[in-house]
Every structure is written in C-alpha cells, then in structure tokens.
C-alpha positions in Angstrom: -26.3 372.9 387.8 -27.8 371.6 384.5 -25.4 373.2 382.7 -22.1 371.8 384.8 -24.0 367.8 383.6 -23.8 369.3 379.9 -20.4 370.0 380.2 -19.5 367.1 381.9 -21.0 365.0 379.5 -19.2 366.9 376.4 -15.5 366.1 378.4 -16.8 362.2 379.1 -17.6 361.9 375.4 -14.6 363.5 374.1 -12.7 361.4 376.5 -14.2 358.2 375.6 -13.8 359.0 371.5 -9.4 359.3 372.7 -10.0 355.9 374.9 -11.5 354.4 371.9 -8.6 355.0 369.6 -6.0 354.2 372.3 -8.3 351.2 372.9 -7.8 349.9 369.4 -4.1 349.9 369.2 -4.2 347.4 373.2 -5.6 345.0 371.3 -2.7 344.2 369.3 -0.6 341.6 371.5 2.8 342.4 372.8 4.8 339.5 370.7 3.0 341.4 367.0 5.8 341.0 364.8 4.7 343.8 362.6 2.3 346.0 362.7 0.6 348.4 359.9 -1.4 351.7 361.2 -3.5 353.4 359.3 -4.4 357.2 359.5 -8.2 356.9 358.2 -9.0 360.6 359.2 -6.0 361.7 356.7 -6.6 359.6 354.6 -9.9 360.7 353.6 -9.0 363.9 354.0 -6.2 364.1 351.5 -7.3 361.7 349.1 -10.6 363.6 348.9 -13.7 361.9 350.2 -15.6 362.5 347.0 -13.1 361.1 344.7 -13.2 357.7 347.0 -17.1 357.5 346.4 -16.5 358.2 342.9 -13.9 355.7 342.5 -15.5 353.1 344.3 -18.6 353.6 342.4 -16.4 353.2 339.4 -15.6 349.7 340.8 -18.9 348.8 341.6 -18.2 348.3 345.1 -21.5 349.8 346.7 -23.6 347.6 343.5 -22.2 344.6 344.4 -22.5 345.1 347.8 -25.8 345.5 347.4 -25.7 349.0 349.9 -28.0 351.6 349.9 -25.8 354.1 351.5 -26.1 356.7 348.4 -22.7 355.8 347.6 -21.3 357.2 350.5 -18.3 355.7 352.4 -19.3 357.5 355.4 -22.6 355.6 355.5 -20.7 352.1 355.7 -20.8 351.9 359.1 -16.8 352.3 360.0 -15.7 354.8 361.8 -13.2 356.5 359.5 -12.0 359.3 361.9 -10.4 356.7 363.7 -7.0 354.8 363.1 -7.0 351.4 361.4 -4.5 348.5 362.5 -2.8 345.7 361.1 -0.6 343.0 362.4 0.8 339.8 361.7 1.7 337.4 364.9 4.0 334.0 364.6 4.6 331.0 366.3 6.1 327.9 365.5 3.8 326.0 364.6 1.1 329.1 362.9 1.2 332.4 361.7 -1.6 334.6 362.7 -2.9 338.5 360.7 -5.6 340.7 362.3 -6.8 343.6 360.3 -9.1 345.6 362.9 -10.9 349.1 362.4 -13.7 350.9 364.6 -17.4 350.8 363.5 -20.0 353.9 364.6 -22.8 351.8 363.3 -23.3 347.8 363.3 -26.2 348.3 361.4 -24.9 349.5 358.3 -21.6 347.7 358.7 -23.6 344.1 358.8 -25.4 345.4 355.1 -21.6 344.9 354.0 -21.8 340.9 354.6 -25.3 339.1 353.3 -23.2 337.5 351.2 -20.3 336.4 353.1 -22.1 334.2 355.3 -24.5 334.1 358.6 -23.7 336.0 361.6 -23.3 333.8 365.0 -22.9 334.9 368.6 -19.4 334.5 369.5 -18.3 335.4 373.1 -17.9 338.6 375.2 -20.5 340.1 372.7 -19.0 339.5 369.3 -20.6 337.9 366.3 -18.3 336.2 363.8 -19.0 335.4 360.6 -16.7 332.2 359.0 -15.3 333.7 355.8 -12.4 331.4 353.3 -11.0 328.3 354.6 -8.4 329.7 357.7 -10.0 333.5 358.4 -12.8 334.8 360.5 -14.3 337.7 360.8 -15.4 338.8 364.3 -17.1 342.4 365.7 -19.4 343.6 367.6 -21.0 347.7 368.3 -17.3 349.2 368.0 -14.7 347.0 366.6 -14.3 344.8 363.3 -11.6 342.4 363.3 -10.4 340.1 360.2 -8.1 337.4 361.5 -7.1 334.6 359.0 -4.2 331.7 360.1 -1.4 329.9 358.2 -0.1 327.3 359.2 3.9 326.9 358.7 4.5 324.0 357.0 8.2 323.1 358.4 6.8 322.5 361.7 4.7 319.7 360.7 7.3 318.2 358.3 9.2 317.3 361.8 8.2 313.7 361.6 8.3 313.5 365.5 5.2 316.0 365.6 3.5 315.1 362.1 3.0 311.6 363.8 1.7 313.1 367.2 -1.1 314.9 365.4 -1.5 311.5 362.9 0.4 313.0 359.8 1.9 310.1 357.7 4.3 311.0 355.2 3.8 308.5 351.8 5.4 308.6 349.3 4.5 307.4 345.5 7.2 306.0 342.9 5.7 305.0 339.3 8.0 302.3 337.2 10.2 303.8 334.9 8.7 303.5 332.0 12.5 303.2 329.8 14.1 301.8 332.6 14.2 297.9 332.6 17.2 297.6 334.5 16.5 299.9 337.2 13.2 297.4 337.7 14.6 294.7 337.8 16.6 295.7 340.8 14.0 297.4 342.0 11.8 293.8 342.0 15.1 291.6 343.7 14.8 294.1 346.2 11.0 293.7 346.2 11.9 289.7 346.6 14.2 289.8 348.9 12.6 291.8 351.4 9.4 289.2 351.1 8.5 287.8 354.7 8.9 283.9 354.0 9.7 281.3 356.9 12.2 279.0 356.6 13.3 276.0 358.7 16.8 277.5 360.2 18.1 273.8 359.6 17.6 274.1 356.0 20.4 274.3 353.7 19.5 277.2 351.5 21.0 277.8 347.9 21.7 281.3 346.7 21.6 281.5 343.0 24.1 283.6 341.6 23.7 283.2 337.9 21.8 281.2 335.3 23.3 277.4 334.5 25.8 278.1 332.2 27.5 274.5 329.3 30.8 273.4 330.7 33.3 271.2 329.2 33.7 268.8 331.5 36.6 265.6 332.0 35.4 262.3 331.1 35.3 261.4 334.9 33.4 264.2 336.1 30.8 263.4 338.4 27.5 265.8 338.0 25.5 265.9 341.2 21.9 266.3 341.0 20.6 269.6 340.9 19.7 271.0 344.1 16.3 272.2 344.9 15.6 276.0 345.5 13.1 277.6 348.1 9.9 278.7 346.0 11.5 282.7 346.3 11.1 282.8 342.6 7.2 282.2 342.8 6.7 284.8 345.3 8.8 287.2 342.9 6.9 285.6 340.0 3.2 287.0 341.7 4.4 290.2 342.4 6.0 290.8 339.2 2.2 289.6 337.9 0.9 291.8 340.2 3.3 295.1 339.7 2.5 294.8 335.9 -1.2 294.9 336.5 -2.3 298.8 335.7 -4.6 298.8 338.5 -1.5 298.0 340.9 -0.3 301.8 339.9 -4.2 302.7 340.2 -4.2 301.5 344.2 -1.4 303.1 344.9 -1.9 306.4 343.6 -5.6 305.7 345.2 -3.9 305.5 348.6 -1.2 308.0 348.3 -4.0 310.6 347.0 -5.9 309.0 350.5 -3.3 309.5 352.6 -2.4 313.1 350.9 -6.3 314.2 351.8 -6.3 312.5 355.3 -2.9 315.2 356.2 -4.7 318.0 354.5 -7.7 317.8 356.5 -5.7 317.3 359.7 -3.6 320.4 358.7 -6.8 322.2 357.8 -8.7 320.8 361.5 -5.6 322.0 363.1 -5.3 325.5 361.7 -9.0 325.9 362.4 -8.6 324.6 365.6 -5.9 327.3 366.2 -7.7 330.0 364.6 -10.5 329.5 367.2 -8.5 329.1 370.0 -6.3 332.7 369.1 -9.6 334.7 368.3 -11.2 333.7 371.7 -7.8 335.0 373.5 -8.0 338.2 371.9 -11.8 338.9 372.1 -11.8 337.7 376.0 -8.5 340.3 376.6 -6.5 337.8 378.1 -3.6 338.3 376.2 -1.0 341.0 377.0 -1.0 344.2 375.0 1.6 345.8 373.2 4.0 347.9 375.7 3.3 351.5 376.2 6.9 352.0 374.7 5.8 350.6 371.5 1.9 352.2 371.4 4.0 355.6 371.3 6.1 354.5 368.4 3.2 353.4 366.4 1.4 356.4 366.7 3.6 359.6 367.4 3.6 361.7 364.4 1.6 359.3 362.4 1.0 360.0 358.5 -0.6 358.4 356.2 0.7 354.8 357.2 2.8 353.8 359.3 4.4 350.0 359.4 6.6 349.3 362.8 8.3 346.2 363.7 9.3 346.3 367.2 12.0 343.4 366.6 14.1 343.6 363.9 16.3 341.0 364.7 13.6 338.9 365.4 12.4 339.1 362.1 15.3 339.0 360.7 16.1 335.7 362.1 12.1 334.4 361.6 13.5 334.7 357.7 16.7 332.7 357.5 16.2 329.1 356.1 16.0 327.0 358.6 13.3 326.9 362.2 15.1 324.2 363.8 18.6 324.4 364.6 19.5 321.3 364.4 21.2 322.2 360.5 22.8 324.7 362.5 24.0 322.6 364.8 26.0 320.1 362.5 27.1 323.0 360.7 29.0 324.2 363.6 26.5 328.0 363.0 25.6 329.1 367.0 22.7 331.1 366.3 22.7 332.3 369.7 25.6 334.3 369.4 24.2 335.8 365.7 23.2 339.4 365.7 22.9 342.3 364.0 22.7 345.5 366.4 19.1 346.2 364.9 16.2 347.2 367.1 12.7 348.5 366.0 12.1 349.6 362.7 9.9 352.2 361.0 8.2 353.1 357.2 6.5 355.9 357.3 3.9 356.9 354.2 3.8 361.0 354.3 2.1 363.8 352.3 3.7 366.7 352.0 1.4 368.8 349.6 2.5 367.5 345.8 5.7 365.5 346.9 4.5 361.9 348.7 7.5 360.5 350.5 8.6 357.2 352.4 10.4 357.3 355.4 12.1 354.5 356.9 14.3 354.0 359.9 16.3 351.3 362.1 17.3 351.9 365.7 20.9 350.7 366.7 22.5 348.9 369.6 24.7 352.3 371.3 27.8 350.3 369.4 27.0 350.0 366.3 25.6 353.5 366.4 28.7 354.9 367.3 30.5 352.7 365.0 28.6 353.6 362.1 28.8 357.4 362.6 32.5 357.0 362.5 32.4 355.1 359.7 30.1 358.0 357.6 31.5 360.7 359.2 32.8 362.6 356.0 31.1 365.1 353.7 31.2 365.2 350.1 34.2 367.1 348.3 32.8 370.6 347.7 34.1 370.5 344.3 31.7 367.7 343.2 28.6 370.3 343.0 29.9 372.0 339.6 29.5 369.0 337.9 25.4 369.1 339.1 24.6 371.5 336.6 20.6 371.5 334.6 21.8 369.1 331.9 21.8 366.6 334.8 19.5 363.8 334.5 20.2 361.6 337.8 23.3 361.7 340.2 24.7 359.1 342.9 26.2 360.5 345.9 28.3 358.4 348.5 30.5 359.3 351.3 32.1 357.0 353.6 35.3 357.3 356.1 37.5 355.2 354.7 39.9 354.5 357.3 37.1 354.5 359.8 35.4 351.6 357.8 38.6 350.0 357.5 39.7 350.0 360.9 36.1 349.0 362.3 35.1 346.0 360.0 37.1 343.9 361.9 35.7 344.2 364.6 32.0 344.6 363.6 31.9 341.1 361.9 33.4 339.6 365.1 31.3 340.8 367.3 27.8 340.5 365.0 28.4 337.5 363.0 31.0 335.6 364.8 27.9 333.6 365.4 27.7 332.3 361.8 31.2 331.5 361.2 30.6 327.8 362.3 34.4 326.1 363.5 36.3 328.6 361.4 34.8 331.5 363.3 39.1 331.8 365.2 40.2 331.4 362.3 38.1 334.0 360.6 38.9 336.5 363.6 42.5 336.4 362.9 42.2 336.5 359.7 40.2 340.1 360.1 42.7 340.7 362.8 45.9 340.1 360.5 44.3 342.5 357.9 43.4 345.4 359.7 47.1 345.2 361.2 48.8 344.4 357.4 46.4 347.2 356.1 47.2 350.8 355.6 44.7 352.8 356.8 45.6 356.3 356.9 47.6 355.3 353.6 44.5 353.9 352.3 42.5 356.9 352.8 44.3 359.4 350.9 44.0 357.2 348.2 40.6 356.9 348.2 38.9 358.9 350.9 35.6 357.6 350.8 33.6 360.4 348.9 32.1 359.3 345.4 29.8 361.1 343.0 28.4 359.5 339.5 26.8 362.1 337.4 24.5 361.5 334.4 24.9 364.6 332.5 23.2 364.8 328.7 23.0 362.1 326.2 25.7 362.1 323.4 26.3 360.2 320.1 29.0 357.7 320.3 30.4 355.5 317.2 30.3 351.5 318.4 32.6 349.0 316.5 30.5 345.4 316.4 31.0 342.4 314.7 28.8 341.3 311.8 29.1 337.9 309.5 28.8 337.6 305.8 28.6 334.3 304.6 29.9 332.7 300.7 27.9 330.5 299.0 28.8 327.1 301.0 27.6 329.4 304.0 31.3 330.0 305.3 30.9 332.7 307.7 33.5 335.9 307.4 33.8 337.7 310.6 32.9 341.5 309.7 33.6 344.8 311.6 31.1 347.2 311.2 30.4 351.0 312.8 26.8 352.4 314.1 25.9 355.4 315.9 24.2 354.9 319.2 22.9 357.6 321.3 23.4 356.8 325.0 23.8 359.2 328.1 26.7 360.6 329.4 28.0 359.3 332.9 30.9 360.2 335.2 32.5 358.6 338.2 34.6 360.7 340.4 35.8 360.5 343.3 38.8 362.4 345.9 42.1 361.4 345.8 44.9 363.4 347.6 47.7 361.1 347.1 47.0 359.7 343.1 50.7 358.6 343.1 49.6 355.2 342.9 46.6 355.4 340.3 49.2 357.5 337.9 51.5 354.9 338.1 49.0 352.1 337.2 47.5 354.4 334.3 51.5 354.8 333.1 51.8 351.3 332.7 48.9 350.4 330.9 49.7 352.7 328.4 53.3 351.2 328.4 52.1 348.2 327.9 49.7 349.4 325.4 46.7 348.5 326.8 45.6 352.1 326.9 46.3 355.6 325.5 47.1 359.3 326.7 46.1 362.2 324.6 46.5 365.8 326.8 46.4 364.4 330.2 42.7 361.8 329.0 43.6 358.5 329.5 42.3 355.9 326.8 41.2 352.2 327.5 39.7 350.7 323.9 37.3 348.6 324.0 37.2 345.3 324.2 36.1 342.7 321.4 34.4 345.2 319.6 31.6 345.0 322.1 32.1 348.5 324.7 33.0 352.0 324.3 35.9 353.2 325.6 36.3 354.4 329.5 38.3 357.3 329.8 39.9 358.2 333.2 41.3 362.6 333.8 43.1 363.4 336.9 42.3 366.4 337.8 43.7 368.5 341.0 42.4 366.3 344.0 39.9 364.4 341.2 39.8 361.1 339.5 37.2 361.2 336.7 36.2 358.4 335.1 33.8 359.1 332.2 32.4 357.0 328.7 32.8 360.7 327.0 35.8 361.9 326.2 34.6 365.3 325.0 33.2 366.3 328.7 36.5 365.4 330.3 38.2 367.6 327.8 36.0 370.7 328.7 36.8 370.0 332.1 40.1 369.6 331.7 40.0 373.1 330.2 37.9 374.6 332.9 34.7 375.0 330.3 31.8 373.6 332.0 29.9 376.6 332.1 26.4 375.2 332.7 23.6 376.7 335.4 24.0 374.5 338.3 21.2 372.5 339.5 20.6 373.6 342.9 18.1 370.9 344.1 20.2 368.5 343.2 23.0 370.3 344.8 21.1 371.0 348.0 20.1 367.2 348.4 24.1 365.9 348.0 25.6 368.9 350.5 22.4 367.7 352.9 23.1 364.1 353.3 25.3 361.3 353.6 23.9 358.9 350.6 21.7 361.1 348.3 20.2 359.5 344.8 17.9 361.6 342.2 16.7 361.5 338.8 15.1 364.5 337.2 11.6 362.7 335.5 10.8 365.7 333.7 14.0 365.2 331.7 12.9 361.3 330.9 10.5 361.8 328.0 12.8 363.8 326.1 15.4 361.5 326.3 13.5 358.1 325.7 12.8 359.9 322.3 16.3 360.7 321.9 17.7 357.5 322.3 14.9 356.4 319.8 13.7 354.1 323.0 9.9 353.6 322.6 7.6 353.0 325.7 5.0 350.2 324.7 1.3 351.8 324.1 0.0 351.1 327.4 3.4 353.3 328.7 3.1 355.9 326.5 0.6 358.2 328.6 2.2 357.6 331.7 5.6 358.5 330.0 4.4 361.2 328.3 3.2 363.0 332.0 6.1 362.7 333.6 7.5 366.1 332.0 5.0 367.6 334.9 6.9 365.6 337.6 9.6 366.8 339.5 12.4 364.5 340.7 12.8 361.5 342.7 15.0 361.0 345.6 16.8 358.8 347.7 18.9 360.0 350.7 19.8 359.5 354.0 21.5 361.4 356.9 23.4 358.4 358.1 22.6 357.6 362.2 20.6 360.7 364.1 20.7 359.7 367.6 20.7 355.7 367.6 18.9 355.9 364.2 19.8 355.1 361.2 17.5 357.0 358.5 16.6 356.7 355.0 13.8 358.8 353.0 12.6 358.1 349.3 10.2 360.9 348.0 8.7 361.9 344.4 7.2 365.2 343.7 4.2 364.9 341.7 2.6 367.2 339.4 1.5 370.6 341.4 -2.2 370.6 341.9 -4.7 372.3 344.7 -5.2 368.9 346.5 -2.2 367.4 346.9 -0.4 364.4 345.8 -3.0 361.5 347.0 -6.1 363.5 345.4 -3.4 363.2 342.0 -3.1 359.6 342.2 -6.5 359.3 342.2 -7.5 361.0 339.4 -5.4 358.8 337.4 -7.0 355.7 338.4 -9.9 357.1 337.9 -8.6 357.9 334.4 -7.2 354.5 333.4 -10.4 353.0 335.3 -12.7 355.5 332.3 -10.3 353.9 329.4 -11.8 350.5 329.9 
C-alpha cells in the first residue's frame, strides 16, 4: 500500500513539473503580438554550464550582485530546466513587454535584487519590486515576470484625447534675431489682434502710410489732421515689452512648465496603465493564448524560438500612420489591404558545429498556390559545372516566368487593391491590359526564370582612370593613366532557349560600335574611363555575362576542368533560392586583393580559414508555408557551435 502512495506521488510530481511549463506559456495573453521562447534546458546544455559561470564571473555579474551562490547559475534561484518567455502586447494608446521565467527558489532569487529596490506585497501572492521609470518587476514561489510600458506617442498627439487627459500643446517662437522685417509683421499682427473697445459710432482712421510733402494748388484747402485711436500706444508697450530679455525668459519659463506638466501626465498615465495591465495578468483574468498557438510556440523548439501569430497585424501596426483619417483623404481603404500572410516563425537551432536560423510565413490557400506556380522551376542542370572549388560565393534563383507573369496581375489586385486610393480601376486595367499585351509563353523562352551568379577566383584586370597634371598657372590637363587592380571574377548566367532576340540586340551594338565581337565574346568598353568591360558568350541554351574575358574563353572552348564543389552544388539542385560564400576562402583573398581588415578585425579574419560556409536557401512554399533557412558552420569542435562562441567571448573578454 505504502508503496502504490510513493508511486503516486512520483506521477503527481512529474505531472505537476509538465503543468508548470504549460502553465508558463497560459500566461501570455491571446492578442501577444510576438512572442520569444526560450529553451533554458538546451541552452545550458549546449552552451556548457561551466563556461556560463566562467563567463559570468568574467563579467562580474555574481560580484556585483553581491551573491554567494559559488558562482553557480544553478544556485540563482531560476529554474533553468524550464522554458523562458517573452512577449510584447499593443494597444492604441500603450505598448506592453513581459519577460517571465520559472523560479525553484524565492530565496535565492530575491539575493539578486537588494539593490533594485524594496519588495512589496502585490496581490494574488506576488511581491513587486518598482524598477526604471515605466517597468515592474513582479513574482512570487514560481514565476518572475518583468513588464515595462511605452506609451505610443501618436495617440496622445490627437488633440481631442491630449485635452481629455489635460495635455496642452505650446508652442515657443524666439525673434529672429536677422530678421527685422519678419518682426515687424510679426508685431502689426501682435497689434491688431489687441482686445481694445471702441464706440461702434466712432469714425475710425486706418493709416496706410506715413504723411508724405505734396505740391499742392494755391487754393487747396488742408483739413485738420484727424485724430487716431491710441493703437500705436498699445503696439508701443508691447514692442517695450517684447524687447525686454526677460519677456523671452517667461516664455521659455512657461513653455518649459507646460512641457513638464505633459510629461508627468504622460509618465502618471503610463504608470497608471502599467498597474492596471500587471494586476490583469497576475489575477488571470485575461484570456490566454489559443491552444493553436501554445503548439506552435513550443513543438520542436530549439534554442529560441520567436512566433508572431499575426503577420498582417504586425505588418499593418508598422505602416505610418494609427489613424486612418490620412488614409481617408488619400482615397487608401485600409480595409481592403492585405497581404495573404498568417503566423510567422524564427527558429534558433544547433546542429552540432553548424548554428542555423530558420524562418517561416504561413499563406492564405491562394497565395500558396499562387506562389508555387510562380517557383515552380528547377535550376538548369548545366549551371553546376560552373560550381567548381575555386568558387568563393554563388547566387542561385529560379522562378516561372510565365507563371509570374501571368499571376501578378492578379495578386496586386486582389492584395493591394486596397492601397491604390481612386486610381485603384485604373490600376486594375492597367495590369489587365498588360498581362493581355504581354507575351507570356514568348517571354519565357527568352528568359525562363532560372539565374545563377558565380564568383569564381580573383584575377588581375588593367583599369583606365583619369588623372590631372597641372602647369604652372594651375591649368589642369586631363590625364589617362593604367593600374592593375585585383578583383574577383563573377558571372551571370542564365537559360535562354530562344536568344534570337538578345543576338540581335548584341549585333547592333556592335554595328553601331558601341561594342565588339572577338570569337563569339561580345565586348562593351567601359565607360568614362571609370568600369571594366562586361563581356556577354552565348553559349548552347546559356547567356553568360562575365567582367573576365579569359573565363568565357575557356568556356567557350569547353576547358573548365576544375573539381566541382559538391556542397555548393548540393545546396543549388536542393532548393529554389540558394546563396553561399565559402569563409574559408576569405582570408586568402582579402590579402590578395591587398584589402587589410583593421587590427581589431584581424583575429576574427584570420579564423575564418577554420569556418566552413554560410548559406542562404529556401524551398519555396511546403504545404501553406513559405520557408527560408540561413545557417553557418563553425569551426569543428567536441561541444558544438554555442560552447564555440563562447570561448571567443571569453577570449576577447581576457584581451581587455
């Protein structure tokens, strides 16, 4: 019997340690407009706990802190085998971010903040401690939470609520200094707009200009001179008055006044706020994020994970304007703006040396299907010869040409018809008229869609630039003058099945003399004495486009006979969009080139012949996602790529 309480204790506790972590993540409100997760357990783990207390004993953290945990981060009091969330929340009128984590003992974690301030009973058993102007920190025996307020500052420049909350806008204009003109308008005005009674019977004489001598007849008769009200007294006091320094003093005196009265509204209101969002959240009256999106956040979480449930939302939260009243008088119907995006996800992974980033948008189920039409090609099979292990980077591309073509149209109309203001018919049949006047099928044997640029090797090229030379009047003599320059060798190429019409344009140029052929190379000179040449080969179903004229001759002649470079070959047949650079090739070059890394480059330079490369690619849309990955492979070591980065803070940290 005793033994059937143990083990029913051992299932409640290990039950309550997985309600704890999926506890953690319900208190992140349903409307969180992003939010950051944090792997702690894995964390630790792969960065090595022992290099984390060395590093922050390098940073003094536990001395300052005043901790006597034996420089331990498990001794801090949070519980690090659990997951650690972030999130910002926005209305409009504040923006709110909570950083939360779980503690496993108060205890220690309260060691962490004698110096931040006293601890205060709260409500539903939190303590909060008041931290900077606008954050708070609030926790009690399982959970820390950091939430800190901003308040967005359009929403109070709408005079009709700045004036409800007691916000006066002033503003402060000093006399132009140079400007006696302007203020002497400036002080008619001042005059004019005096509040002086008059009787309404009263015949009142403007005067236009100063008395001025006339010649007058002999029998002129000169009336007396009429009397004026006393306006020129009045402007006569205040003129006294504006050239008195101290009237500038008062009024900077009360715009500074006024300036500090709206602060510390703005201030008592964000405050105010603050209070009122931390109670909702500690008392669990709020509505937690939907199971839908706890399951994103945490399913096959790395290292980090940053999700924003609503891309469009935040999407629109960044255009100029809150208020749509711009909008409006622009003729822009933000209701009918979208973009077809739904959640997003960054992903921070470690895959033993190589750390990568992996990011990914879901798709309305129409512009998924549209956009997997519109990359639905793969690259020309001929482009991986030309990825041989001179390579030092590539850029590979490859979109359906007619497919983009023909579905433009109608993508802008439907997505950001919204935005088009009164033109937006217009616009439409403007699309409309193109995708019927275009080509598409023509188009696309032009230019299919499939494009490769290849860095391969560095070369030395001769550039023509100007120079002066001056006589002794200093009349300046234009000069041409020749240098060598060692730059890297690139070329663009791309399919074309029909190249009828590229030939022909090439043909003219050089009939024209604008350019040159020399065994099939086209020539363009440079211009000005300023570029080097671009030289354009067709070749089979190829146009090459290159700044070497030498490695478009040995392919012309079939003698590229390099080792290809299988990883780089591997990512381009893989993907859709695929980008590398080789780093190990990098220091070797920078010295070729004569380039020189400032001193506090040079060591990190000189390490990257241990790197491997870094990548950019994407599979286009899997399912109704569209994907993207970024990843760098870091010098091979026993603990990983995390543990690495480490050590070389560590090392820069021992430098100082």
């Amino acid at each position: 019997m005793k033994s059937k309480f143990i083990l029913l204790g051992l299932a409640c506790l290990s039950f309550g340690t997985t309600v704890k972590a999926q506890d953690l993540i319900k208190q992140i409100p349903e409307d969180a407009e992003m939010i950051a997760a944090f792997h702690m357990k894995d964390i630790v783990q792969k960065a090595n706990a022992n290099k984390l207390n060395e590093l922050l004993q390098k940073t003094g953290f536990f001395e300052k802190s005043g901790i006597s945990a034996n420089n331990d981060i498990k001794n801090l009091g949070v519980d690090l085998s659990q997951t650690a969330y972030f999130y910002t929340r926005k209305t409009d009128s504040i923006s709110f971010t909570e950083f939360m984590f779980s503690l496993n003992n108060k205890g220690q974690f309260e060691k962490l903040l004698h110096e931040a301030g006293e601890p205060k009973a709260f409500a539903n058993g939190y303590t909060s401690i008041g931290l900077k102007s606008g954050s708070m920190l609030v926790y009690n025996d399982r959970i820390a939470r950091f939430v800190s307020a901003t308040t967005n500052t359009t929403f109070l420049d709408n005079d009709s609520i700045a004036s409800r909350y007691g916000i006066k806008k002033v503003d402060y204009v000093a006399r132009p200094a140079d400007d006696e003109d302007a203020w002497a308008d400036t002080t008619v005005a001042a005059m004019d707009s005096a509040a002086v009674v008059w009787d309404a019977d009263e015949n009142l004489a403007v005067p236009v200009s100063p008395p001025v001598a006339i010649a007058a007849e002999p029998d002129t008769i000169v009336g007396a001179t009429e009397v004026l009200p006393p306006v020129a007294d009045i402007a006569m006091d205040e003129a006294a008055e504006i050239h008195d320094p101290s009237y500038y003093d008062s009024l900077y005196t009360a715009y500074e006044d006024q300036n500090r009265k709206n602060d510390s509204i703005r201030n008592g209101l964000r405050d105010k706020w603050l209070l009122n969002e931390i109670t909702r959240l500690v008392s669990g009256s709020h509505k937690s994020l939907s199971i839908a999106d706890q399951e994103k956040v945490l399913k096959n979480l790395g290292l980090i994970r940053l999700y924003v449930p609503r891309v469009e939302d935040l999407y629109r939260g960044l255009l100029p304007y809150t208020t749509s009243l711009p909008y409006y008088y622009m003729g822009i119907k933000l209701d009918k703006f979208k973009t077809g995006y739904q959640d997003g996800l960054l992903d921070l992974v470690q895959e033993g040396n190589v750390l990568k980033l992996k990011g990914s948008v879901g798709l309305d189920r129409d512009l998924a299907e549209m956009t997997k039409r519109m990359y639905a090609r793969k690259p020309n099979s001929k482009f991986s010869k030309y990825l041989t292990d001179k390579t030092l980077g590539f850029f590979n591309v490859n979109i359906n040409s007619e497919a983009y073509l023909k579905e433009m149209p109608a993508y802008m109309a439907k997505y950001y018809s919204g935005l088009l203001g009164p033109q937006q018919d217009v616009v439409e049949w403007g699309l409309m008229a193109l995708e019927i006047a275009l080509d598409e099928k023509a188009i696309a044997e032009v230019m299919p869609g499939d494009h490769l640029v290849v860095v391969n090797g560095l070369r030395k090229f001769k550039k023509d630039y100007i120079d002066y030379t001056y006589d002794d009047d200093y009349n300046a003599t234009e000069v041409k003058k020749t240098k060598e320059e060692t730059l890297p060798v690139f070329i663009w190429m791309f399919t074309s099945k029909d190249q009828r019409l590229i030939k022909k344009g090439l043909e003219m140029a050089v009939s024209k003399q604008v350019g040159q052929v020399h065994d099939g190379i086209y020539a363009f000179s440079k211009q000005k004495a300023k570029d080097f040449p671009i030289y354009v080969l067709l070749k089979e179903d190829l146009v090459m486009v290159s700044n070497d004229s030498l490695s478009l001759n040995d392919i012309r002649q079939n003698r590229m006979n390099a080792p290809l470079n299988k990883d780089f070959a591997k990512l381009m047949k893989q993907n859709k969009m695929s980008a590398a650079i080789d780093l190990q090739k990098l220091p070797g070059m920078l010295k070729e080139m004569g380039v020189t890394p400032g001193r506090q480059w040079e060591a990190t330079v000189a390490q990257l012949n241990q790197y491997g490369s870094t990548a950019i690619t994407s599979k286009g849309v899997v399912g109704n996602r569209a994907e993207v990955e970024m990843s760098t492979r870091l010098p091979q070591t026993s603990e990983g790529a995390i543990s690495y980065l480490l050590d070389q803070i560590m090392a820069e940290l021992n430098k100082k």
